[in-house]
N, CA, C and O atoms as a GROMACS GRO file, in nm:
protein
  532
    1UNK      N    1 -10.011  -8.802   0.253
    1UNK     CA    2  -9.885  -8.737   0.228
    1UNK      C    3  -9.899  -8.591   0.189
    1UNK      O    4  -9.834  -8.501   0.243
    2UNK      N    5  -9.977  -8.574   0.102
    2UNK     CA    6 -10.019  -8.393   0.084
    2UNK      C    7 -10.017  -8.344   0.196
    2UNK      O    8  -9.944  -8.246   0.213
    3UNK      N    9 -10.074  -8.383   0.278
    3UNK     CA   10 -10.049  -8.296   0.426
    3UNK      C   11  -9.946  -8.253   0.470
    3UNK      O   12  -9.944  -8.137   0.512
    4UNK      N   13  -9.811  -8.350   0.473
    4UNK     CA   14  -9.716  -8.345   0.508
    4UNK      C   15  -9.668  -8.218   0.422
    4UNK      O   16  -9.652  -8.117   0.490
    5UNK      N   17  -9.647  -8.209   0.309
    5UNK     CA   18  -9.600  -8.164   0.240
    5UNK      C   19  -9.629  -8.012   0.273
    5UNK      O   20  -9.544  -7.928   0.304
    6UNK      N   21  -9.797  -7.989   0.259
    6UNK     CA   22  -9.826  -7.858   0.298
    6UNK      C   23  -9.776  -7.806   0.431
    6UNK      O   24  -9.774  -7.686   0.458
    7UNK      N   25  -9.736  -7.901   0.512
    7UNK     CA   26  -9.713  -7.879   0.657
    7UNK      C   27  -9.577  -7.781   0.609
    7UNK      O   28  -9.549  -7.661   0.614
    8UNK      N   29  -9.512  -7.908   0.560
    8UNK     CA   30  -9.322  -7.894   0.533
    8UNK      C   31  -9.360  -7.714   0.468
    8UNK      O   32  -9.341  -7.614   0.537
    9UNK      N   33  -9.411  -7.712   0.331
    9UNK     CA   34  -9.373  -7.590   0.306
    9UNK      C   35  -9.482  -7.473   0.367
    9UNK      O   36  -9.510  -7.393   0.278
   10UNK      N   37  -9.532  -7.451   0.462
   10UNK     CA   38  -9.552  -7.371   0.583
   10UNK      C   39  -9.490  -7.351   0.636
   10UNK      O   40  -9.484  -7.231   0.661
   11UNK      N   41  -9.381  -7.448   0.706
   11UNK     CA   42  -9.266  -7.411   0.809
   11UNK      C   43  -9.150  -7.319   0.696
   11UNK      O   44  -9.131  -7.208   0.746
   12UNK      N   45  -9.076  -7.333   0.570
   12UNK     CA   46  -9.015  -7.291   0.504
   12UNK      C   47  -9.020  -7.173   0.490
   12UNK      O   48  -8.928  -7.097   0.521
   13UNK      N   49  -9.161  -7.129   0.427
   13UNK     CA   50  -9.248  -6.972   0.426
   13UNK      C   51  -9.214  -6.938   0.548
   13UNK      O   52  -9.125  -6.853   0.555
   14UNK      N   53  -9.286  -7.007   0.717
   14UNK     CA   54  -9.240  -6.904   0.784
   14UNK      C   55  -9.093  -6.876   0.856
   14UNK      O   56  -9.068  -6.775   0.920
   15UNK      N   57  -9.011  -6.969   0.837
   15UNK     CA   58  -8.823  -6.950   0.832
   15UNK      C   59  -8.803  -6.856   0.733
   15UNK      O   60  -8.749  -6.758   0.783
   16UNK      N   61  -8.812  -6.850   0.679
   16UNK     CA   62  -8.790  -6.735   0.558
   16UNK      C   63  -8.843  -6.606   0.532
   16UNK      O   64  -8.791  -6.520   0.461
   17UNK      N   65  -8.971  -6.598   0.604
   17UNK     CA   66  -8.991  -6.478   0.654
   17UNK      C   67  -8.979  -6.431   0.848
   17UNK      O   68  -9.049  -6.358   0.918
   18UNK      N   69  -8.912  -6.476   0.865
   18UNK     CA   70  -8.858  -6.484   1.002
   18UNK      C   71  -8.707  -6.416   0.935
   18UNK      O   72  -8.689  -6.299   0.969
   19UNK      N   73  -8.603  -6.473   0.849
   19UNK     CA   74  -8.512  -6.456   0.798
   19UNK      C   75  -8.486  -6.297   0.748
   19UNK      O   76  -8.388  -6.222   0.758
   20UNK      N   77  -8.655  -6.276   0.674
   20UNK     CA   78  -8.636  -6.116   0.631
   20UNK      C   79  -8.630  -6.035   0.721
   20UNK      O   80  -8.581  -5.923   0.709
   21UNK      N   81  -8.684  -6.084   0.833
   21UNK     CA   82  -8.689  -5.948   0.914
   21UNK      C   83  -8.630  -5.924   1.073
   21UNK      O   84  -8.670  -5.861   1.171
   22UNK      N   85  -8.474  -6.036   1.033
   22UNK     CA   86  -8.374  -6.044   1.088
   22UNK      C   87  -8.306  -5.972   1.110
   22UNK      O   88  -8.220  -5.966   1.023
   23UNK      N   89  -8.289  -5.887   1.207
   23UNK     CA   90  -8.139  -5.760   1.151
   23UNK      C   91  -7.989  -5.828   1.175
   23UNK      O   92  -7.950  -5.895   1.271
   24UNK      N   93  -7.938  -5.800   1.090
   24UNK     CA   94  -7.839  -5.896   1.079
   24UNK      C   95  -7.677  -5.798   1.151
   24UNK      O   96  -7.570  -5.832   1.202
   25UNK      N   97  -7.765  -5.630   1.107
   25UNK     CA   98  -7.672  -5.571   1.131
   25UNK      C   99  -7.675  -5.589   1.303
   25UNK      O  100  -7.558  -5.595   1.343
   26UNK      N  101  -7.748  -5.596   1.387
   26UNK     CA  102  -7.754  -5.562   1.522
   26UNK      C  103  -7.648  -5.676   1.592
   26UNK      O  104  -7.606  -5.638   1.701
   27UNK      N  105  -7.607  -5.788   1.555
   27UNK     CA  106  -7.493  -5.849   1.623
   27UNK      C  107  -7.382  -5.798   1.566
   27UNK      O  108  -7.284  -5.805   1.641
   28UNK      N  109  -7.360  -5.746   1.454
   28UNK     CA  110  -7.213  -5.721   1.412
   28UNK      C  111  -7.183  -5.560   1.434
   28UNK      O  112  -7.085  -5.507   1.381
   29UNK      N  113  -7.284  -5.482   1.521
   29UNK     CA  114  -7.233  -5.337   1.524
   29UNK      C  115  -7.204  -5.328   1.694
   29UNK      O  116  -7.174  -5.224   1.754
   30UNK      N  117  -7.219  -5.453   1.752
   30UNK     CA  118  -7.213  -5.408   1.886
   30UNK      C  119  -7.053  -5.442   1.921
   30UNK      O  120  -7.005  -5.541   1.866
   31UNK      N  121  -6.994  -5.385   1.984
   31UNK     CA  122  -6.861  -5.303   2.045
   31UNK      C  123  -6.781  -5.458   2.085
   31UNK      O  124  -6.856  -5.555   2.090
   32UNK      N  125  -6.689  -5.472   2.102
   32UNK     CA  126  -6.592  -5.564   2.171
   32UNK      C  127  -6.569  -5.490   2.305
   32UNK      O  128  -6.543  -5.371   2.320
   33UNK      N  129  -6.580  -5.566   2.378
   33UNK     CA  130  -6.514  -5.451   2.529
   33UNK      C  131  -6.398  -5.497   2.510
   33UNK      O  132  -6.356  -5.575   2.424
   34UNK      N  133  -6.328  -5.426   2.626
   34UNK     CA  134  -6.173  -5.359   2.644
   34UNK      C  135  -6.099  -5.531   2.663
   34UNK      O  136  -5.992  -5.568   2.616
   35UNK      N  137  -6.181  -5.598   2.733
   35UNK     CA  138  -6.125  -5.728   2.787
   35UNK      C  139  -6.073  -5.814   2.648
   35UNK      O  140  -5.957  -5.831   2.610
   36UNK      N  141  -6.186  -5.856   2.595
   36UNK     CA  142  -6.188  -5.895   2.460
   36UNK      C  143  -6.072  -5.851   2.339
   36UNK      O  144  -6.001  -5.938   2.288
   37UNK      N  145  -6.064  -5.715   2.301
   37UNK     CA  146  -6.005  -5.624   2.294
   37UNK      C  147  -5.832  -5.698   2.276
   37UNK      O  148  -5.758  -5.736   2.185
   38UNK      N  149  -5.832  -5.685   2.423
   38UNK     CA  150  -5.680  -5.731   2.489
   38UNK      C  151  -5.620  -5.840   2.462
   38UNK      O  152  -5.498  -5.849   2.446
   39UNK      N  153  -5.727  -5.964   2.453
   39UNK     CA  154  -5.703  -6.089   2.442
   39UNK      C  155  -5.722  -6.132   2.276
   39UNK      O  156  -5.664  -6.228   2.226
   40UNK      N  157  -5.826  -6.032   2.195
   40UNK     CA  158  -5.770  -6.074   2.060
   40UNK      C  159  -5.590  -6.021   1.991
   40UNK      O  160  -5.538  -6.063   1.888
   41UNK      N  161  -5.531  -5.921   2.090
   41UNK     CA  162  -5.444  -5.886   2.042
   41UNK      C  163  -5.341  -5.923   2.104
   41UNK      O  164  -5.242  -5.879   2.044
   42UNK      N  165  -5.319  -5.969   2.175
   42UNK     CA  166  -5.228  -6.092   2.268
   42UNK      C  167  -5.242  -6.189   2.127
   42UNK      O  168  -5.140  -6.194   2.058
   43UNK      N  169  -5.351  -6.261   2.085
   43UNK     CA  170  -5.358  -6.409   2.046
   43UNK      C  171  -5.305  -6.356   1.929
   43UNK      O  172  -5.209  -6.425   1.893
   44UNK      N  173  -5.332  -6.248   1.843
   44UNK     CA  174  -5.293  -6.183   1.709
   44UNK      C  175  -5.129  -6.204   1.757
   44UNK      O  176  -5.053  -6.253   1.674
   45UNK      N  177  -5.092  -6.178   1.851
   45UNK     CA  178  -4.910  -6.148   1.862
   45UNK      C  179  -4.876  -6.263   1.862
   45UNK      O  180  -4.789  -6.309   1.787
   46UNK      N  181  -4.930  -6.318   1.935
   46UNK     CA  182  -4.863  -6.500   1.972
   46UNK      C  183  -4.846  -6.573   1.829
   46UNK      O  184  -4.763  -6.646   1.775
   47UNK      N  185  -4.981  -6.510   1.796
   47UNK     CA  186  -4.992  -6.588   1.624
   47UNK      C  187  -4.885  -6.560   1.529
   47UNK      O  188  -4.823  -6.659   1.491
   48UNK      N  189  -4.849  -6.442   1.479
   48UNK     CA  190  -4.776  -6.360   1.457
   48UNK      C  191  -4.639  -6.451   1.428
   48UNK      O  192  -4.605  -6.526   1.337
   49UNK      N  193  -4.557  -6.393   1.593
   49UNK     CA  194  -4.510  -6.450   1.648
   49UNK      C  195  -4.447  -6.597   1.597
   49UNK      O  196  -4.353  -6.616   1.520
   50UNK      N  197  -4.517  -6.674   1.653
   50UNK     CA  198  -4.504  -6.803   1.611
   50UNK      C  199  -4.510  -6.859   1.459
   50UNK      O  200  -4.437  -6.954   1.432
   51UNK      N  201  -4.608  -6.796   1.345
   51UNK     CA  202  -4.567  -6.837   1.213
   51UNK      C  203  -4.424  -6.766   1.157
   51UNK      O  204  -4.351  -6.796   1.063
   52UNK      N  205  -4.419  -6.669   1.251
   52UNK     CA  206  -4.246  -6.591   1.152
   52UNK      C  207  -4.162  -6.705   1.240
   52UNK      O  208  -4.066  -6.729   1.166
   53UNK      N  209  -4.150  -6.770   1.335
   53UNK     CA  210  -4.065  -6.860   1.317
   53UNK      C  211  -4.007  -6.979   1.266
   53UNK      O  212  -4.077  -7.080   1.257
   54UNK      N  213  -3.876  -6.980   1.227
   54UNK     CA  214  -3.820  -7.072   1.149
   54UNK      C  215  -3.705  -7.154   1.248
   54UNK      O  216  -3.665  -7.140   1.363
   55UNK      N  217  -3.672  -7.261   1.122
   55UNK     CA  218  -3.582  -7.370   1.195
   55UNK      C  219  -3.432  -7.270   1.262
   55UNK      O  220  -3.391  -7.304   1.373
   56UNK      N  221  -3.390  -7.200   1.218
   56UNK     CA  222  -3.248  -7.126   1.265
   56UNK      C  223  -3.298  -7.035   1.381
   56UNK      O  224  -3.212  -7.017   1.468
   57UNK      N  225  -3.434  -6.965   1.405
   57UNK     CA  226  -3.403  -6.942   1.520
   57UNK      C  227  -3.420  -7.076   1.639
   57UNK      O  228  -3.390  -7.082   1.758
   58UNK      N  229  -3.456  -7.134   1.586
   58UNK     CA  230  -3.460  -7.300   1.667
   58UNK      C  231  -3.336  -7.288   1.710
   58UNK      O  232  -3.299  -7.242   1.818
   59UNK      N  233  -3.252  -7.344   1.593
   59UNK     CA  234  -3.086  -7.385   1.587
   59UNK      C  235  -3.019  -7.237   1.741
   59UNK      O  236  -2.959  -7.260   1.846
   60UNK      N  237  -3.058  -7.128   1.694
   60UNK     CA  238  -2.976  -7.060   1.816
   60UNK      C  239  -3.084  -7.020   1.896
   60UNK      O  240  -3.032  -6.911   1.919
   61UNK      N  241  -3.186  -7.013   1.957
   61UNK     CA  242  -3.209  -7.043   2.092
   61UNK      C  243  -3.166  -7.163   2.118
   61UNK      O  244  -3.126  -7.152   2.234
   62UNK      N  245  -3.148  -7.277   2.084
   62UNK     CA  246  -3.112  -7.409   2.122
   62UNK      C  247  -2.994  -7.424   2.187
   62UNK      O  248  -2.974  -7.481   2.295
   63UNK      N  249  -2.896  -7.356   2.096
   63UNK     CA  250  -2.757  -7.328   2.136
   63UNK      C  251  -2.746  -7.198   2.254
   63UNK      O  252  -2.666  -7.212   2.346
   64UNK      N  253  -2.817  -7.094   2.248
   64UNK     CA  254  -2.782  -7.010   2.354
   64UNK      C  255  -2.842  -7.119   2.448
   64UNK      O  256  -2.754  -7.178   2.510
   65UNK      N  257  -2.944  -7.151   2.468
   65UNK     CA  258  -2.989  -7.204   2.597
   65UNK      C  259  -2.920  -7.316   2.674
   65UNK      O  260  -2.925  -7.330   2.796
   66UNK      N  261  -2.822  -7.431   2.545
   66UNK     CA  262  -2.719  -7.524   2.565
   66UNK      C  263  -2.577  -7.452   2.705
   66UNK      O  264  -2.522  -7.484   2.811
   67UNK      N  265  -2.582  -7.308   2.571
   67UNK     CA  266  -2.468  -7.234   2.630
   67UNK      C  267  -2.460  -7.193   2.793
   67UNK      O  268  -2.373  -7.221   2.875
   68UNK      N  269  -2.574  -7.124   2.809
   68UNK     CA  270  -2.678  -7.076   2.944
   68UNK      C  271  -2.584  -7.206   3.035
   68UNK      O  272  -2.474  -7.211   3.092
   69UNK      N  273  -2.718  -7.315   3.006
   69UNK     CA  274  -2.706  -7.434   3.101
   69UNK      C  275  -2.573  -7.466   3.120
   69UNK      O  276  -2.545  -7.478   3.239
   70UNK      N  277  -2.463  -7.488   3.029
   70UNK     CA  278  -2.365  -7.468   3.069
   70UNK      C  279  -2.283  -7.372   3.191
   70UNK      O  280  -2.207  -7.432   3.267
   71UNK      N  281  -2.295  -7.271   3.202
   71UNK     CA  282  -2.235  -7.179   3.258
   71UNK      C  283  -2.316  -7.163   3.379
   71UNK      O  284  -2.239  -7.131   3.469
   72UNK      N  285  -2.441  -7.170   3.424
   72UNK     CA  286  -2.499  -7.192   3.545
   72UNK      C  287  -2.530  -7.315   3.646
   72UNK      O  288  -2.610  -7.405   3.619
   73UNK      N  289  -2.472  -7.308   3.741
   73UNK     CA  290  -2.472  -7.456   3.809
   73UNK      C  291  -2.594  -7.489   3.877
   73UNK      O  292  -2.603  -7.612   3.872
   74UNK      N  293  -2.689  -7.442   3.937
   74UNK     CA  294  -2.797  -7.472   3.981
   74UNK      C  295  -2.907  -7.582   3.894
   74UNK      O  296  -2.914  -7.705   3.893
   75UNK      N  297  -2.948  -7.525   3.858
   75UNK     CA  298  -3.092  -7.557   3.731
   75UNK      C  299  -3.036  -7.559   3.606
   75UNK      O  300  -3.106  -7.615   3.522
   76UNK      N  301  -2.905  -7.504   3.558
   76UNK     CA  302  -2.868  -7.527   3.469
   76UNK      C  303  -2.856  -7.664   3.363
   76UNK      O  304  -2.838  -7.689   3.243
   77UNK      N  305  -2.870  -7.710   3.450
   77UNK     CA  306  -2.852  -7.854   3.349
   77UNK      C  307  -2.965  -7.903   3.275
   77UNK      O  308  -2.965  -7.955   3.164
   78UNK      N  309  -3.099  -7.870   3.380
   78UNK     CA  310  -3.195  -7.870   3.236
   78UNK      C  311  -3.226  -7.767   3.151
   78UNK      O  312  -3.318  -7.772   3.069
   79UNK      N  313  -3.155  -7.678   3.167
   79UNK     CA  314  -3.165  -7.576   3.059
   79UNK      C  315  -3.094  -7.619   2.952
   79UNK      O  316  -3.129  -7.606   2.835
   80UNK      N  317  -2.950  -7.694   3.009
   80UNK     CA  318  -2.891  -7.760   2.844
   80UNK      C  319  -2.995  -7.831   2.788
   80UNK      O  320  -3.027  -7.824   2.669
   81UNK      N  321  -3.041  -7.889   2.860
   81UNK     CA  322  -3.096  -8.028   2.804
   81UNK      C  323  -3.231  -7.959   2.744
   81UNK      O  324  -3.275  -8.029   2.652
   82UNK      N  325  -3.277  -7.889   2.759
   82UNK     CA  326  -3.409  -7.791   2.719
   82UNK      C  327  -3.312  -7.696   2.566
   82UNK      O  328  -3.375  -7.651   2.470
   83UNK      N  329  -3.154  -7.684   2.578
   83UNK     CA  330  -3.182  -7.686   2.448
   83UNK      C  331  -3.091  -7.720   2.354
   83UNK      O  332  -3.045  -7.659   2.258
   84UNK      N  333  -3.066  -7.862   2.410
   84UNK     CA  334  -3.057  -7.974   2.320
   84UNK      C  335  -3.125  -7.968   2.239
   84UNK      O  336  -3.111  -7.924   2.125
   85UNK      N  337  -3.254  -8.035   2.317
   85UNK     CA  338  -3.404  -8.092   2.260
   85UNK      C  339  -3.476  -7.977   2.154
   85UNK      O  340  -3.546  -8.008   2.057
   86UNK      N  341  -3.443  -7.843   2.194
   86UNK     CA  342  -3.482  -7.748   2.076
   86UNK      C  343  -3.393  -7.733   1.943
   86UNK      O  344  -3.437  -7.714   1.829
   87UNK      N  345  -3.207  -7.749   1.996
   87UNK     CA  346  -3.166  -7.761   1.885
   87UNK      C  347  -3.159  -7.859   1.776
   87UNK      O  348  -3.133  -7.833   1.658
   88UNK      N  349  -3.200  -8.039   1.856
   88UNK     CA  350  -3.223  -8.118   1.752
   88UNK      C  351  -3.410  -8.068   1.709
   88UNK      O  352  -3.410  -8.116   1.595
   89UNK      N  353  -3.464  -8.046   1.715
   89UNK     CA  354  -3.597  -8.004   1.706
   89UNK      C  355  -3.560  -7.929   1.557
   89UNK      O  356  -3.600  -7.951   1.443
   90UNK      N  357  -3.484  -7.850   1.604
   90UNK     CA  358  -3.474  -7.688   1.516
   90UNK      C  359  -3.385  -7.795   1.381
   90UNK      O  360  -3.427  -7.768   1.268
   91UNK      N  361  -3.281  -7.899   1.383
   91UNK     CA  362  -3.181  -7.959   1.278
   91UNK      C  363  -3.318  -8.034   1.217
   91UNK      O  364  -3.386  -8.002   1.120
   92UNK      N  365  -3.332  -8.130   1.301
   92UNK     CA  366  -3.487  -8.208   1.205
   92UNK      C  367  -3.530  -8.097   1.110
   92UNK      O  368  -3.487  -8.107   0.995
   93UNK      N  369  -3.611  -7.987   1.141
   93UNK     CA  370  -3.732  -7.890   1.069
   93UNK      C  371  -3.653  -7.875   0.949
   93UNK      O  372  -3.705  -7.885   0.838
   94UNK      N  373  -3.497  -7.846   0.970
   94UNK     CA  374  -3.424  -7.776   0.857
   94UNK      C  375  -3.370  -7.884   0.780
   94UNK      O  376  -3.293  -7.858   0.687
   95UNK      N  377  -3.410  -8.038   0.817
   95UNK     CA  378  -3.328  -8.146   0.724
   95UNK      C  379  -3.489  -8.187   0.632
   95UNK      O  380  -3.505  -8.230   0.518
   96UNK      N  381  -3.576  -8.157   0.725
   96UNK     CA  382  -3.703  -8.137   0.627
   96UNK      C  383  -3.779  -8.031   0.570
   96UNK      O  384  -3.902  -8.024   0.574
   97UNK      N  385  -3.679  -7.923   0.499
   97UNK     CA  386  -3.713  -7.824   0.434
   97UNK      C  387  -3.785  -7.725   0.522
   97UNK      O  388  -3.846  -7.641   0.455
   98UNK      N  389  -3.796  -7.711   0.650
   98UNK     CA  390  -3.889  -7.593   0.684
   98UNK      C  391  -3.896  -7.472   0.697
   98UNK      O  392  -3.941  -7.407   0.791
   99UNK      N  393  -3.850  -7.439   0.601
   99UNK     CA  394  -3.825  -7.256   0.561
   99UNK      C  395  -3.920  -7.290   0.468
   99UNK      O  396  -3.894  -7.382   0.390
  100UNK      N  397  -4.037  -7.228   0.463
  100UNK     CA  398  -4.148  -7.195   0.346
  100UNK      C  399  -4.088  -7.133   0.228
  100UNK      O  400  -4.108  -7.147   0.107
  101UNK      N  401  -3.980  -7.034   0.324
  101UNK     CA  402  -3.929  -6.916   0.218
  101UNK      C  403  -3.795  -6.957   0.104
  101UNK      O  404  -3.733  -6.907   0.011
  102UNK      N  405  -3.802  -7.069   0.177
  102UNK     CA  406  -3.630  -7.116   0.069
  102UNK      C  407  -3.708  -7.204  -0.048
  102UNK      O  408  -3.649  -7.225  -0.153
  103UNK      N  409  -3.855  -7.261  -0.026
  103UNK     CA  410  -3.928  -7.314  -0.156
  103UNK      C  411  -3.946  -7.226  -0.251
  103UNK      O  412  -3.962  -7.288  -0.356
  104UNK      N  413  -3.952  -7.073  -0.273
  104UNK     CA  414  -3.997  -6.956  -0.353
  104UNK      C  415  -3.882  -6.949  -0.441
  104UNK      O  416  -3.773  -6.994  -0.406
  105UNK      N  417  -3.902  -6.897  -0.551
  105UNK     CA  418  -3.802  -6.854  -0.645
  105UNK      C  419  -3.705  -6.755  -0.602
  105UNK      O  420  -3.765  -6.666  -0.542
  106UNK      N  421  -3.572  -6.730  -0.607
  106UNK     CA  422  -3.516  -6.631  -0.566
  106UNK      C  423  -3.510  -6.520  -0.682
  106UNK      O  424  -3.534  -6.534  -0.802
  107UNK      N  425  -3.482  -6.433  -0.628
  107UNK     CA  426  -3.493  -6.306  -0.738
  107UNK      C  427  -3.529  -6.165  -0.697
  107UNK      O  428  -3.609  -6.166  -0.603
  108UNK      N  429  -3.499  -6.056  -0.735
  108UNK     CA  430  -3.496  -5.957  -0.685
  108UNK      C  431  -3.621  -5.835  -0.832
  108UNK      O  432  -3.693  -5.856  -0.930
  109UNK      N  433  -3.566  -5.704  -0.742
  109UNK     CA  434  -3.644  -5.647  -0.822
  109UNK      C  435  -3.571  -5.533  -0.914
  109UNK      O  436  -3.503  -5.451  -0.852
  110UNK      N  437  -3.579  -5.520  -1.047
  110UNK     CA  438  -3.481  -5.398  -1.130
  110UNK      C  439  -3.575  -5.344  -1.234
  110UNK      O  440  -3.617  -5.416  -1.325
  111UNK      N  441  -3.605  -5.232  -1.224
  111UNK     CA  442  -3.689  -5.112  -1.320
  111UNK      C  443  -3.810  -5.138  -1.313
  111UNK      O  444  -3.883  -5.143  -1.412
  112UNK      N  445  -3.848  -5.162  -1.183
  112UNK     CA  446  -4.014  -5.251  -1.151
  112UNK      C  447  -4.045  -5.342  -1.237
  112UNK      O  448  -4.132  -5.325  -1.323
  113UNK      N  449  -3.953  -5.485  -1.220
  113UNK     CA  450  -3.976  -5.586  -1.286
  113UNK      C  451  -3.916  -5.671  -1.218
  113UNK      O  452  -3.821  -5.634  -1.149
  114UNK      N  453  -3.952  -5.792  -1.219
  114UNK     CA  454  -3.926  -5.913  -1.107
  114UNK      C  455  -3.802  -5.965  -1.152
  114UNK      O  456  -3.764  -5.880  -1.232
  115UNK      N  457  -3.744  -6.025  -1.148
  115UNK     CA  458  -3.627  -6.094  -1.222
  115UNK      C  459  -3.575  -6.250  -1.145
  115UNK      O  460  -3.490  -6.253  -1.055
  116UNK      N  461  -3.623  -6.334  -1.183
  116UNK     CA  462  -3.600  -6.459  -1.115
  116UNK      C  463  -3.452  -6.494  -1.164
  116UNK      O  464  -3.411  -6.496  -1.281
  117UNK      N  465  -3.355  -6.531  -1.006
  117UNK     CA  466  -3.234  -6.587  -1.012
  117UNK      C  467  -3.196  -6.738  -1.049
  117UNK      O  468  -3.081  -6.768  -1.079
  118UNK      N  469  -3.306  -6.834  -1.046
  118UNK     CA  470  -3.310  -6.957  -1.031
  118UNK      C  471  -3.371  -6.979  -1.199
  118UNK      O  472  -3.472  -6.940  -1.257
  119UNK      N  473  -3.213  -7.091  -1.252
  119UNK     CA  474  -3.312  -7.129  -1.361
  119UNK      C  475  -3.311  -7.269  -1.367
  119UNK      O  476  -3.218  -7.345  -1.339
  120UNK      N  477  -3.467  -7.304  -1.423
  120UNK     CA  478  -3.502  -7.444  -1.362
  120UNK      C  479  -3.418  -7.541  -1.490
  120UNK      O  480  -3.366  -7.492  -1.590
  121UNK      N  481  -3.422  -7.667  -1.459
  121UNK     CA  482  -3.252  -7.734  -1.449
  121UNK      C  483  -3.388  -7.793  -1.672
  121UNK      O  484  -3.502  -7.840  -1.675
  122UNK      N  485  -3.323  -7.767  -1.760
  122UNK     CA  486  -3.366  -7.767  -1.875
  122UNK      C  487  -3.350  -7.970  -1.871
  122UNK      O  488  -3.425  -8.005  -1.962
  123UNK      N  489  -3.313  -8.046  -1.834
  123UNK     CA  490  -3.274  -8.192  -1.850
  123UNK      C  491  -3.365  -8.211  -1.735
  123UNK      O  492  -3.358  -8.148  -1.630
  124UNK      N  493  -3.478  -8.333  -1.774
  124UNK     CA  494  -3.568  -8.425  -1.691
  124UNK      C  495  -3.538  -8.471  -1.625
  124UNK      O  496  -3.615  -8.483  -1.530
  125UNK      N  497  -3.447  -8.515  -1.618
  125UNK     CA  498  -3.346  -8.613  -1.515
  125UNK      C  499  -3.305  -8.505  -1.410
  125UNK      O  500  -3.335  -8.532  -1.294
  126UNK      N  501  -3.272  -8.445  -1.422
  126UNK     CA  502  -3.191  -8.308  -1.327
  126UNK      C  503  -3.312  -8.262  -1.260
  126UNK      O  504  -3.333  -8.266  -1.139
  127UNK      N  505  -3.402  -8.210  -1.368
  127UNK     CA  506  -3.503  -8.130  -1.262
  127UNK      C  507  -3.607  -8.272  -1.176
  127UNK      O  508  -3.688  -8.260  -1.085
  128UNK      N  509  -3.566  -8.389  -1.245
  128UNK     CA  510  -3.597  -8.499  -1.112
  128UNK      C  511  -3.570  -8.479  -0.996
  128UNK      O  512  -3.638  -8.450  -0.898
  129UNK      N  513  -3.471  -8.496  -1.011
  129UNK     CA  514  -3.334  -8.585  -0.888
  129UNK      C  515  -3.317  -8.379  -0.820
  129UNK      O  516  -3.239  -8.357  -0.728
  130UNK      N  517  -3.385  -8.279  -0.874
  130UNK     CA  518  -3.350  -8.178  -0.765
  130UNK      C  519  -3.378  -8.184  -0.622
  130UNK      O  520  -3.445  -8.280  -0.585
  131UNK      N  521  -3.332  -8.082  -0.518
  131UNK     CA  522  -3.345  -8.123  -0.413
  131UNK      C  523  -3.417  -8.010  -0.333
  131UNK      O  524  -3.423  -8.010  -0.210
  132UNK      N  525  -3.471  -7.915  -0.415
  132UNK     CA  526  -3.582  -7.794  -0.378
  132UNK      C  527  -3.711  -7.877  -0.442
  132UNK      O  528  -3.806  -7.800  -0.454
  133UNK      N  529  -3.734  -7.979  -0.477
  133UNK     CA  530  -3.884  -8.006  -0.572
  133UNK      C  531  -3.996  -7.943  -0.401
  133UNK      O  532  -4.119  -7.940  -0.406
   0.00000   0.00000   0.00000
C-alpha cells in the first residue's frame, strides 16, 4: 500500500504544478467575434424581454389578438383562438399572484427616505387569513 500512496501523491504534486503554470489569463483575454457578439445580444434581449413580462400584458395581447381574429375572415379564427388561450393563460398567472412586483411593499420616496404605504394587519388572525402572504 505505501506504494500506492507515493504513487497517489506524485500525481497531486504534478497537477498542481501543472496548475501553476497555467495561464489562466490566455482563455479569458481572447476576443468574442462579431457572430458571437450578435447572438449574445439577441439572447440578452429575448431574456430581457421575456422576464419584464407580466400577466396584463398577457390579458391584452390576448384580447387584441381575440379582437384581430375577429375582424379578419381568412386565418382569423385561429388568431381568436390563439388569444383566447393567451388570455386565459394571462387570467390563471394573475389568479396566482404573478406580478413579483405586487408581493413588495408599496411606498414611495420623501426627503431621501423610503416610506412604506402598507401597514401589516397588527391582529394574528388578519395577518393569517391575508391575501398578499
Amino acid at each position: 500500500m505505501p506504494d500506492g500512496s507515493d504513487r497517489l501523491e506524485r500525481d497531486v504534486e504534478e497537477v498542481l504544478s501543472n496548475i501553476e503554470d497555467f495561464d489562466w489569463r490566455k482563455r479569458q483575454s481572447r476576443r468574442p467575434g462579431p457572430l458571437r457578439l450578435a447572438v449574445q445580444r439577441f439572447a440578452g434581449a429575448l431574456v430581457s424581454r421575456a422576464t419584464s413580462l407580466t400577466p396584463n400584458h398577457l390579458l391584452l395581447v390576448g384580447a387584441l389578438m381575440l379582437i384581430m381574429g375577429l375582424v379578419f375572415r381568412g386565418g382569423g379564427l385561429w388568431i381568436a383562438v390563439a388569444g383566447i388561450v393567451i388570455f386565459v393563460i394571462g387570467l390563471f398567472w394573475t389568479s396566482r399572484g404573478g406580478n413579483p412586483q405586487a408581493n413588495q411593499p408599496r411606498g414611495g420616496y420623501w426627503r431621501d427616505r423610503y416610506i412604506s404605504y402598507d401597514q401589516p394587519p397588527s391582529n394574528p388572525l388578519r395577518r393569517f387569513f391575508r391575501r398578499d402572504r
